[in-house]
Backbone as CSV, one residue per row, in Angstrom:
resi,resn,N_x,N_y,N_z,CA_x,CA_y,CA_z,C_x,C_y,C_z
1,UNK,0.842,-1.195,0.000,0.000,0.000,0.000,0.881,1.249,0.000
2,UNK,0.625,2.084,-0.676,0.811,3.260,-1.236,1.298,4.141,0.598
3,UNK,2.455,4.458,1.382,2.631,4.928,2.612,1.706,6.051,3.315
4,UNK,1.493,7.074,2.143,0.713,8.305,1.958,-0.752,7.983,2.150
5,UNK,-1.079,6.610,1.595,-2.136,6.123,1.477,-2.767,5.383,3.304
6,UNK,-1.943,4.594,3.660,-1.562,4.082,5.080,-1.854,5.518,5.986
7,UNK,-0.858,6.263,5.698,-1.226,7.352,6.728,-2.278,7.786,7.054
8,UNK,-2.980,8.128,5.881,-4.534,8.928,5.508,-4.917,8.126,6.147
9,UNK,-5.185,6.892,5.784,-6.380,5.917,6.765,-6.158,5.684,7.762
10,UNK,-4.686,5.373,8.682,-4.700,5.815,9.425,-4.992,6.993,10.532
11,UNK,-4.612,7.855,9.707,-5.336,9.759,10.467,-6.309,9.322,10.493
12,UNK,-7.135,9.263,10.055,-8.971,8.995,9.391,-9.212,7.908,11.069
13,UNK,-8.836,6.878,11.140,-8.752,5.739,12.064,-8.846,6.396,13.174
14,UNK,-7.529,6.766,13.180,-7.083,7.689,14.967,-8.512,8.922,15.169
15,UNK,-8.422,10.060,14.409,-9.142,10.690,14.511,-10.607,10.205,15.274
16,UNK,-11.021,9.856,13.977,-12.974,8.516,15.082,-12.540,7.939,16.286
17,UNK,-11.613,7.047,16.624,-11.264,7.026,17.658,-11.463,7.651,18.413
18,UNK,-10.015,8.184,18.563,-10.167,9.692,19.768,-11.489,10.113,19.950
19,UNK,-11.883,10.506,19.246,-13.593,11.266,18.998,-14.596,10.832,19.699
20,UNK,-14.324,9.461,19.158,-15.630,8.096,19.886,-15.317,8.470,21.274
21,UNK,-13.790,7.759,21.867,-13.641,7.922,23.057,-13.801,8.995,24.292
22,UNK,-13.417,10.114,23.533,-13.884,11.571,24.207,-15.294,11.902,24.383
23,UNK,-16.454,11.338,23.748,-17.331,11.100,23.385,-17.853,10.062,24.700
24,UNK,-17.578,9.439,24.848,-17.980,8.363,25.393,-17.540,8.388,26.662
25,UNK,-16.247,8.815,27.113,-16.077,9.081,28.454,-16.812,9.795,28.901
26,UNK,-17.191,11.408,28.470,-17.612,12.263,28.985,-16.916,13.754,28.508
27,UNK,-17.790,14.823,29.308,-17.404,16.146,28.935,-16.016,16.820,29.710
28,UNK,-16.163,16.186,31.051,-15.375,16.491,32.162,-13.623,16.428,31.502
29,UNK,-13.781,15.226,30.822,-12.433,14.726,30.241,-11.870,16.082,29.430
30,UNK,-12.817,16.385,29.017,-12.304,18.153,28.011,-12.593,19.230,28.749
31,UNK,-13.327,19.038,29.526,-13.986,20.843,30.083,-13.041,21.092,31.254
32,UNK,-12.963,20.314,32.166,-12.599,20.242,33.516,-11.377,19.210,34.026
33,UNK,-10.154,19.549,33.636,-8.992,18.316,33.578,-8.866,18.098,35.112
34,UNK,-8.704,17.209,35.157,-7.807,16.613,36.258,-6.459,16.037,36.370
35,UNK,-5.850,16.130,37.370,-4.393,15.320,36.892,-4.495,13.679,36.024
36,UNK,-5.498,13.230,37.152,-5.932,11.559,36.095,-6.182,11.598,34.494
37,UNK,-6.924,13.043,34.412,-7.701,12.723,32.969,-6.839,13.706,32.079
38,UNK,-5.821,14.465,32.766,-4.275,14.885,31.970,-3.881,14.141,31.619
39,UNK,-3.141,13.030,32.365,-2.890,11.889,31.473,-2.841,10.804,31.189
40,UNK,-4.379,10.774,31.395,-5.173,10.324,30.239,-5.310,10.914,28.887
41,UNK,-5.276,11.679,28.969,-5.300,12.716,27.265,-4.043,12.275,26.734
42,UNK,-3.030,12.741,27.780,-1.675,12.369,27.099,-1.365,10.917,26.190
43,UNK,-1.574,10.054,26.910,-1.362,9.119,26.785,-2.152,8.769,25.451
44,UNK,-3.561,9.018,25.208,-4.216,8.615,24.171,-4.048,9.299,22.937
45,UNK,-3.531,10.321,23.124,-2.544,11.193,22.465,-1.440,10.477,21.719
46,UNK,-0.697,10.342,22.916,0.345,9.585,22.476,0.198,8.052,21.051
47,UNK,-0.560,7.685,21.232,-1.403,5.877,20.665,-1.710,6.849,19.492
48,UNK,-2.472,7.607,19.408,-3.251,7.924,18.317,-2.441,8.389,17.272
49,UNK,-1.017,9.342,17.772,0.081,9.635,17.086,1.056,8.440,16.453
50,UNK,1.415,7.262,17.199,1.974,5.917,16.935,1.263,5.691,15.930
51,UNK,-0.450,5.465,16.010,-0.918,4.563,14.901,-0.707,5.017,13.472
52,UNK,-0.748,6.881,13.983,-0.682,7.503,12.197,0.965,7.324,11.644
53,UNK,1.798,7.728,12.609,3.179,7.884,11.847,3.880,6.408,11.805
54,UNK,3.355,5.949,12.859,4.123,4.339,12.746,4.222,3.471,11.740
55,UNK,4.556,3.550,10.507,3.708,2.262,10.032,4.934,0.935,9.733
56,UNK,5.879,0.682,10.549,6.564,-0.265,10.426,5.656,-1.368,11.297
57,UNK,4.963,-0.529,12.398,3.894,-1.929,13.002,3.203,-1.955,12.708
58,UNK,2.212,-2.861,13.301,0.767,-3.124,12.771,0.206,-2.165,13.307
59,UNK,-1.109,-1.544,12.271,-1.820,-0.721,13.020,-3.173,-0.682,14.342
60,UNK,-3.080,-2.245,14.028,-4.151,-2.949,14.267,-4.023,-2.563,16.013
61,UNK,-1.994,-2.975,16.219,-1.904,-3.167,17.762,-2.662,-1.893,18.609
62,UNK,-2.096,-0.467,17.807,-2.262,0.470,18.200,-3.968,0.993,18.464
63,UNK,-4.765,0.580,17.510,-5.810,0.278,17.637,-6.656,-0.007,18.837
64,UNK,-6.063,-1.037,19.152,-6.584,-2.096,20.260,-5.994,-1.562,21.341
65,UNK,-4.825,-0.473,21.675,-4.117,0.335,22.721,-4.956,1.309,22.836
66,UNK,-5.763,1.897,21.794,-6.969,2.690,22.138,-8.032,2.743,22.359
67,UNK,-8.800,1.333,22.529,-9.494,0.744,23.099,-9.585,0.393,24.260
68,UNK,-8.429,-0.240,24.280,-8.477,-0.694,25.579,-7.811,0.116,26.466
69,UNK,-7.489,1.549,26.145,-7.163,2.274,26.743,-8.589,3.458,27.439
70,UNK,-9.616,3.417,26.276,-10.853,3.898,26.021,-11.910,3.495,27.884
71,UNK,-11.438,2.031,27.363,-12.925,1.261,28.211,-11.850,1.510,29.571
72,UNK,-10.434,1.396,30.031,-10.057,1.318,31.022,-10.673,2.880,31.716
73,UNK,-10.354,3.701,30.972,-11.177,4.902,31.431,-12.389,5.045,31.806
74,UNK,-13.065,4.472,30.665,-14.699,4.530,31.395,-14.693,3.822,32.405
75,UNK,-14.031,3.048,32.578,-14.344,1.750,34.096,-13.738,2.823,35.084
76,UNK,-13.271,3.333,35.177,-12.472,4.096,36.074,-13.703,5.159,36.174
77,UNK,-14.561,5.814,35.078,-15.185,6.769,35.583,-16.233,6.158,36.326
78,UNK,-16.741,5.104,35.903,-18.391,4.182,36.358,-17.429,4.257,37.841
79,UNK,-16.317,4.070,37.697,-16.358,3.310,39.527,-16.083,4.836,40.097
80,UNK,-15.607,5.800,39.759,-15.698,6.733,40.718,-17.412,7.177,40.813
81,UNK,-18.098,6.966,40.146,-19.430,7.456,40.018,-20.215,6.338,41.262
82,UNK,-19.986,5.168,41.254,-20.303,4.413,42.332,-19.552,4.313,43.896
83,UNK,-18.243,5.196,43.757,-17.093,4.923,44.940,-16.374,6.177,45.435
84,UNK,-16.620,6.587,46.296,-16.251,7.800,46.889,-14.908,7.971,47.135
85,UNK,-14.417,6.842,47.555,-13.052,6.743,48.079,-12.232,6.559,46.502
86,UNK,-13.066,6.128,45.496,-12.095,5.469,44.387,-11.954,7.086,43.684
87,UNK,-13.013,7.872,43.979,-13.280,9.126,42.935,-11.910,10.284,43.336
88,UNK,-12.229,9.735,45.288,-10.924,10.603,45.969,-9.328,10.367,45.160
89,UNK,-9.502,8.931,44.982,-7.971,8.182,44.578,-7.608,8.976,43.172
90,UNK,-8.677,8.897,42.187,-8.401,9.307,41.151,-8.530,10.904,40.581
91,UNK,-9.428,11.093,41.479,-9.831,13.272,40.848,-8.918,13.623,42.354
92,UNK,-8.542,13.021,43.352,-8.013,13.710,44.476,-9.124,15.038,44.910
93,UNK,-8.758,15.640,46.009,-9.592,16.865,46.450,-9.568,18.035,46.283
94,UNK,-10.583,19.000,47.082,-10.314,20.473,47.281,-9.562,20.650,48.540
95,UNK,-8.438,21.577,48.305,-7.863,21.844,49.545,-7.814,23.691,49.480
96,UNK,-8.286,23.790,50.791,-7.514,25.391,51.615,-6.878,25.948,51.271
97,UNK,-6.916,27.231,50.729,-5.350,27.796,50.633,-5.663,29.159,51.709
98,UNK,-6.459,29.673,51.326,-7.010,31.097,52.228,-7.963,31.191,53.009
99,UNK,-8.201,31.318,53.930,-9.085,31.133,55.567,-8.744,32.125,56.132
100,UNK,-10.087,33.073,56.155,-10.154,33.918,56.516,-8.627,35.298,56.456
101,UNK,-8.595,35.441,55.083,-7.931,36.145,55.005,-5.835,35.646,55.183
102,UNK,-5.838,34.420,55.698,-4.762,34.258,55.614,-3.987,32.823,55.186
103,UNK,-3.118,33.304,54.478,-2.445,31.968,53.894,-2.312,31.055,54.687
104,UNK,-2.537,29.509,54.010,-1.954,28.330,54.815,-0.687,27.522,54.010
105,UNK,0.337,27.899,54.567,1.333,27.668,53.735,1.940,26.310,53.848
106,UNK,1.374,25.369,54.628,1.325,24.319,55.092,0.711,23.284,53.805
107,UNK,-0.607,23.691,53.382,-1.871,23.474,52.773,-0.765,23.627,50.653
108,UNK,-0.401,24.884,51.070,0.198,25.169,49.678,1.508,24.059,49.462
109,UNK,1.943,24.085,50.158,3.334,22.766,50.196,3.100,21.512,50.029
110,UNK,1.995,21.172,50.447,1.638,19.784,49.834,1.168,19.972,48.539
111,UNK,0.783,21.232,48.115,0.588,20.954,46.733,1.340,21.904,45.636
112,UNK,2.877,22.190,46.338,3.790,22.813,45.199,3.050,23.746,44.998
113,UNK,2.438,24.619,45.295,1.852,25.555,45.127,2.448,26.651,45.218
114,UNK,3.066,27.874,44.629,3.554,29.196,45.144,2.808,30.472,45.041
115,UNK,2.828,31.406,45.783,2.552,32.489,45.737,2.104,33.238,44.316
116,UNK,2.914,33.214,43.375,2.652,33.913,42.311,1.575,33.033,41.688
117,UNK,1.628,31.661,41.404,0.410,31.164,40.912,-0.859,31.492,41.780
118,UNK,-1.012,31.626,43.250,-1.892,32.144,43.973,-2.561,33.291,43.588
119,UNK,-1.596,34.594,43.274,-1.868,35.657,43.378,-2.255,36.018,41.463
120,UNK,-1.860,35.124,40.546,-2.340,35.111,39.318,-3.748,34.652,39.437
121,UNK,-4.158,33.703,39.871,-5.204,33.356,40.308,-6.895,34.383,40.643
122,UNK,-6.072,34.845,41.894,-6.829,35.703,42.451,-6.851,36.891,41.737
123,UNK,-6.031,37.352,41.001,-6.227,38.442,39.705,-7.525,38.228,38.938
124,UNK,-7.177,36.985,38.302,-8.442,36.597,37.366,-9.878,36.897,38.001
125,UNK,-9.772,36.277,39.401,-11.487,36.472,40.082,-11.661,37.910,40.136
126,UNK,-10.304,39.146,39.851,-10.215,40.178,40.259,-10.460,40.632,41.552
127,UNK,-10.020,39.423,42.390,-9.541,39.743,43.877,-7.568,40.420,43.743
128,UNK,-7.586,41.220,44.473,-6.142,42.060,44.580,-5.870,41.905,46.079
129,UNK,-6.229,42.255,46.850,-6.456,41.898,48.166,-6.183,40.592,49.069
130,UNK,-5.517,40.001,49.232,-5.235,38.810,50.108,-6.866,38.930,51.762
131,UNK,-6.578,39.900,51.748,-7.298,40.145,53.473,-8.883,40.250,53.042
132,UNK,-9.184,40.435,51.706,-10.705,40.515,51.419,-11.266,39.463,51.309
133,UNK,-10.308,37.998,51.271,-11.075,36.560,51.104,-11.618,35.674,52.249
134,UNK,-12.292,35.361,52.433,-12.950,34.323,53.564,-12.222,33.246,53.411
135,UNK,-12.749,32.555,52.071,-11.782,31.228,51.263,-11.141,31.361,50.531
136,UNK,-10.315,30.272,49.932,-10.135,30.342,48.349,-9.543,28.786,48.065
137,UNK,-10.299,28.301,47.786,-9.683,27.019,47.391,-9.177,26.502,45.961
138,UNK,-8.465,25.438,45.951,-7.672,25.082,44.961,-8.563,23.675,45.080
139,UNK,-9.547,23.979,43.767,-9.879,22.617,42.932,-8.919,21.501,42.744
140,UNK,-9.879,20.300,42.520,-9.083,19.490,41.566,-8.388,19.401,40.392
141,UNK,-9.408,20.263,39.472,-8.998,20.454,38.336,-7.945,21.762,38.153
142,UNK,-7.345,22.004,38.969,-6.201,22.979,39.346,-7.000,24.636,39.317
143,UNK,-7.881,24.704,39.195,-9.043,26.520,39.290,-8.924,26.814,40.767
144,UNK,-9.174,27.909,41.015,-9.339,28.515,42.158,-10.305,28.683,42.477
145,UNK,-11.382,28.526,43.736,-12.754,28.841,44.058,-12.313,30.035,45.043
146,UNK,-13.198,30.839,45.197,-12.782,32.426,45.575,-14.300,32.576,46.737
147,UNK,-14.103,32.535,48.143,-14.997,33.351,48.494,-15.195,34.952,49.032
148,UNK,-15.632,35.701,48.830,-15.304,36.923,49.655,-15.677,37.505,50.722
149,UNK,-14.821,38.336,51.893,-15.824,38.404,52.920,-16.895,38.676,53.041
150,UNK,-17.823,39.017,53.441,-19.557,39.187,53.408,-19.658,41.037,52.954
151,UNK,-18.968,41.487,53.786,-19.090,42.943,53.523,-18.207,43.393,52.220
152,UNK,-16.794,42.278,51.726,-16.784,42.749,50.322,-17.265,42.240,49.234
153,UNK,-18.592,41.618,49.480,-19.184,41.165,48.257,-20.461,42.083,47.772
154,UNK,-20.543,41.795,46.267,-21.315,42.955,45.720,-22.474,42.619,46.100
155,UNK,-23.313,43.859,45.820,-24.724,43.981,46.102,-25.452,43.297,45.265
156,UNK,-26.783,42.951,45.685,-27.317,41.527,44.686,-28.532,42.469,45.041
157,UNK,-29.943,42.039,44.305,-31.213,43.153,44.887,-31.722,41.825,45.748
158,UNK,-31.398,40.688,45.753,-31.947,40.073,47.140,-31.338,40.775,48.395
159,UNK,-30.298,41.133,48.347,-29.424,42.379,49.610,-30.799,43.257,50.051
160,UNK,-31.069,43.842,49.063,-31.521,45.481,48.772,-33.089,45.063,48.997
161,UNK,-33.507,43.583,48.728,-34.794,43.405,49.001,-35.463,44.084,47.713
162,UNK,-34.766,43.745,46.863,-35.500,44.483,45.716,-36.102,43.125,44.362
163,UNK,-37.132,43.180,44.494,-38.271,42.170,43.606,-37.246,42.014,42.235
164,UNK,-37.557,40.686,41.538,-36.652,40.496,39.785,-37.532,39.262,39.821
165,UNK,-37.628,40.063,38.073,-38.261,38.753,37.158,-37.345,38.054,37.177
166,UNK,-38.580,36.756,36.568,-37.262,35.514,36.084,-36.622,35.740,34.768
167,UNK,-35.365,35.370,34.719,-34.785,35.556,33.940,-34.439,33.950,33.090
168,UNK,-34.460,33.413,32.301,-34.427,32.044,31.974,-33.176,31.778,30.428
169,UNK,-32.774,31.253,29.961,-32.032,31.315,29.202,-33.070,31.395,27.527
170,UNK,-32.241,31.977,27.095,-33.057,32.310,25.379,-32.730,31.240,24.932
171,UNK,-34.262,30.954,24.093,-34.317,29.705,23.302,-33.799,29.834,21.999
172,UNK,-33.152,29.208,20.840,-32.867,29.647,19.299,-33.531,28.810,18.311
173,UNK,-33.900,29.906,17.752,-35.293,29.597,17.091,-34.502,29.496,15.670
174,UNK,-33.522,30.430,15.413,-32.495,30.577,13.851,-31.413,30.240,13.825
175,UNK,-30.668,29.256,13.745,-29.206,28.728,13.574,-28.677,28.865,12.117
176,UNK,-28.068,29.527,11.629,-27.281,30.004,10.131,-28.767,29.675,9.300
177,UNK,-29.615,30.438,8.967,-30.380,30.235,8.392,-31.553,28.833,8.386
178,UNK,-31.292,27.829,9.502,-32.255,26.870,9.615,-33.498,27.084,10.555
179,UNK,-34.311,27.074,10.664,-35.157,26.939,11.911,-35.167,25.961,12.893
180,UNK,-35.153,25.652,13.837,-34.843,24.601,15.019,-36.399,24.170,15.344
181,UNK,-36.981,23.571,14.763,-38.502,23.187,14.822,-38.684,22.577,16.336
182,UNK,-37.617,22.210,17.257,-38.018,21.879,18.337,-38.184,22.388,19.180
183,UNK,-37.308,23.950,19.222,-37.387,25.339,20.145,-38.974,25.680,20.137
184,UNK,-39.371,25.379,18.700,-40.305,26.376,18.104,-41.236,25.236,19.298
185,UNK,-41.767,24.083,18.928,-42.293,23.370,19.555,-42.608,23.791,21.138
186,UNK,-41.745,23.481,21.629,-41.540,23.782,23.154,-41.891,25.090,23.689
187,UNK,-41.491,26.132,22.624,-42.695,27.721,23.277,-43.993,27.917,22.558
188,UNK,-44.100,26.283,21.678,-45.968,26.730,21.445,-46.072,27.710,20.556
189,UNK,-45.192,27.627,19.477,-44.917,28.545,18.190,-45.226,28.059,17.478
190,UNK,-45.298,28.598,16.163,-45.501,28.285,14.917,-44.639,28.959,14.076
191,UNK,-44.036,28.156,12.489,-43.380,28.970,11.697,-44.356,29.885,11.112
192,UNK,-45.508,29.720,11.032,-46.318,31.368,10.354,-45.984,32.635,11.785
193,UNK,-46.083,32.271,13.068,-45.889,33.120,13.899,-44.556,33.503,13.839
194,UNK,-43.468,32.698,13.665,-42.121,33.395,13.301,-41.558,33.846,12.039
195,UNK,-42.449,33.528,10.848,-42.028,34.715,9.605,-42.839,35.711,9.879
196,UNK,-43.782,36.210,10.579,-44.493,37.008,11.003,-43.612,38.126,11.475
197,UNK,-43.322,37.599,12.952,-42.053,38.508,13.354,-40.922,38.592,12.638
198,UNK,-40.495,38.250,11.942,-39.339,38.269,10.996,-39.431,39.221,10.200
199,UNK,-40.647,39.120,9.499,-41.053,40.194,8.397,-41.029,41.758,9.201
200,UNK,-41.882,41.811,10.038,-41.659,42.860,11.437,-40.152,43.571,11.577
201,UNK,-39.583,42.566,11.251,-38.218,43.468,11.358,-37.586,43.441,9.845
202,UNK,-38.303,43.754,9.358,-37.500,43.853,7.795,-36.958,42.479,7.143
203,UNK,-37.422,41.270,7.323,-36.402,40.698,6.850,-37.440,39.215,6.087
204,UNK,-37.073,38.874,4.572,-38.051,38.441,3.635,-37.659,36.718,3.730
205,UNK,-36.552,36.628,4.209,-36.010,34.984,4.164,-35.651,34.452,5.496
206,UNK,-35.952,33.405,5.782,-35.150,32.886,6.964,-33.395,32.811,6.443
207,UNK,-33.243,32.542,5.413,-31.687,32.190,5.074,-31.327,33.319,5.537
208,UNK,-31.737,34.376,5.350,-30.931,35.678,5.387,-30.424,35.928,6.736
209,UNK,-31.259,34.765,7.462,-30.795,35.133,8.804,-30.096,34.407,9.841
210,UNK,-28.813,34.918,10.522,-27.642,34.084,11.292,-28.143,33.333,12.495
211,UNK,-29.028,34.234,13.109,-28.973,33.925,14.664,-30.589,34.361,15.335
212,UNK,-31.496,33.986,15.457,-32.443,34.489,16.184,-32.501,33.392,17.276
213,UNK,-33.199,34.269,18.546,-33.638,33.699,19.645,-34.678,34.437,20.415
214,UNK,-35.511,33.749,21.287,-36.214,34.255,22.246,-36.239,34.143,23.581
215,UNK,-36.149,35.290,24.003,-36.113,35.368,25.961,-37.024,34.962,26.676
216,UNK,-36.646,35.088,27.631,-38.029,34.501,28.632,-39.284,35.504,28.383
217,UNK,-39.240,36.896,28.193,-40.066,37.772,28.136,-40.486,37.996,26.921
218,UNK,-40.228,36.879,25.673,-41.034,37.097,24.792,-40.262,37.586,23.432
219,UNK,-39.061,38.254,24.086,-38.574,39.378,22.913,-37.582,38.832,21.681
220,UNK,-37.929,38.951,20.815,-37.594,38.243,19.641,-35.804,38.889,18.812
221,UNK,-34.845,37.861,19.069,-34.065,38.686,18.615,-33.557,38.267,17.627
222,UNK,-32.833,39.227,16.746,-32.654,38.348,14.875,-31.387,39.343,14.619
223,UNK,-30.061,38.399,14.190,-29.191,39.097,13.834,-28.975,38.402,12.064
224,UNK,-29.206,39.799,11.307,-29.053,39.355,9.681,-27.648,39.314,9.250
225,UNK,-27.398,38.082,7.965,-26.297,38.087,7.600,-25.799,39.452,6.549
226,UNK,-26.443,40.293,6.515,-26.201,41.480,5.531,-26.509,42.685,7.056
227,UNK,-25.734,42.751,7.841,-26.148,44.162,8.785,-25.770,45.287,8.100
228,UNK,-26.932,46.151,7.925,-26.450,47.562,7.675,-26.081,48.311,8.527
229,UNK,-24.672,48.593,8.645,-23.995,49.688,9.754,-23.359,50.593,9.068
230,UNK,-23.543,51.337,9.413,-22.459,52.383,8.505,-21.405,52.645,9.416
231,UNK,-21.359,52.775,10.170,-19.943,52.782,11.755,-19.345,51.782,12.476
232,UNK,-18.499,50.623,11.962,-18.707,50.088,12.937,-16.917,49.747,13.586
233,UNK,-17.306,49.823,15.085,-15.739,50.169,15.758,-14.707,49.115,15.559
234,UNK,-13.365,49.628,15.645,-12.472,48.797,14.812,-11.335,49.199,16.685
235,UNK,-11.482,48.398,17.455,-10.719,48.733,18.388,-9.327,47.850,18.100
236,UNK,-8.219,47.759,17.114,-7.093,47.100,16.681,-6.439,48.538,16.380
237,UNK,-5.091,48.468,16.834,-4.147,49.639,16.154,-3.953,50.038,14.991
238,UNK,-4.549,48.841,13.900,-4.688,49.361,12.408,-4.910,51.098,11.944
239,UNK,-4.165,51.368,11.520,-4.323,52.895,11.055,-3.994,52.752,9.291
240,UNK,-5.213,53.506,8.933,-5.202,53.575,7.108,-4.214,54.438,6.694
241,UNK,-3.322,53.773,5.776,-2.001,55.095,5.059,-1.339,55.130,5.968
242,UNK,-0.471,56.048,5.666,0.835,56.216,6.645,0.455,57.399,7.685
243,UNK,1.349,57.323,8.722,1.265,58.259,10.068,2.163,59.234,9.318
244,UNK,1.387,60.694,9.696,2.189,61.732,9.438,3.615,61.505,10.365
245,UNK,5.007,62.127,9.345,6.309,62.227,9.807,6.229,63.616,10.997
């Protein structure tokens, strides 16, 4: 077989693989790493790279290294999902770093932890302050959980005793020009009721349109693939022509 040819089907091979397997473990494996499911990535990583460039072996072995590398994972997730102690062994815990305002440097040493990764950390939550935190813990998945003291946390109108609608997530009714007939379903719509509103806002085609959705309150929103703007802000240092000398 043609080597070029081997490869391709190989890539092609590895690729579904991987895919299936990421797929099949779960989301956590991509969204939310853990040291276990680091490497785990690595490793399947690793197999999936062997099977494409390797081809003095069989591809078959490599194959079957991703399989059975696949199901060892899922068994590992089913049993932390049934085993508390097994979930501890493998995702490990949350530990302490900040209590009431002060480091536990005790807490940070068991986990190689230093200061500057601390204080990068606490940037991001846009805590600056060491003395403004109640908590702050260090996830599993290496994130920081941030609490703040009571008096420096922002005002909410449950504080203020002040009444709020519900707010619920917008449904999408327009994905690149398709309609999602099941959104529509579920708020008791109709497509004559949504070219209706469509037309309402100027607009003669569903194709024409990128993105619509609806809020909890009803309000219909539609972004067209032709926007007429005549202004629109360019915040990049790009400057047209040359800078006066």
């Amino acid at each position: 077989m043609n080597p070029y040819l081997e490869i391709l089907i190989r890539a092609v091979g590895a690729f579904v693989a991987v895919l299936v397997i990421t797929r099949v473990v779960g989301k956590s494996q991509v969204g939310q790493l853990t040291v276990a499911d680091f490497v785990n990535a690595i490793v399947l990583g690793s197999i999936a790279a062997s099977l494409v460039t390797d081809l003095k072996e069989n591809g078959w072995y490599y194959a079957f290294g991703l399989v059975l590398f696949g199901l060892l994972t899922l068994i590992c997730e089913y049993g932390s999902l049934k085993s508390r102690p097994l979930r501890k062994l493998l995702e490990g815990e949350p530990t302490v770093i900040i209590h009431n305002g002060k480091i536990l440097e005790h807490n940070m040493k068991k986990l190689t932890y230093n200061l500057d990764n601390l204080m990068m950390q606490l940037r991001e939550k846009n805590v600056f302050n060491i003395a403004d935190v109640e908590f702050a813990v260090a996830e599993p998945n290496g994130k920081l959980s941030v609490l703040l003291k009571s008096h420096k946390q922002p005002l909410t109108p449950e504080h203020m005793q002040i009444p709020t609608r519900y707010q619920g997530i917008p449904s999408e009714l327009i994905v690149d020009g398709v309609v999602i007939q099941q959104n529509l379903k579920q708020n008791n719509l109709t497509e004559d009721w949504l070219y209706r509103e469509l037309e309402k806002q100027g607009v003669k085609s569903v194709k024409d349109v990128v993105y619509a959705s609806l809020d909890s309150e009803g309000n219909l929103y539609v972004d067209k693939k032709e926007d007429t703007m005549q202004n629109v802000t360019d915040i990049t240092d790009k400057l047209p022509g040359k800078m006066p000398q």
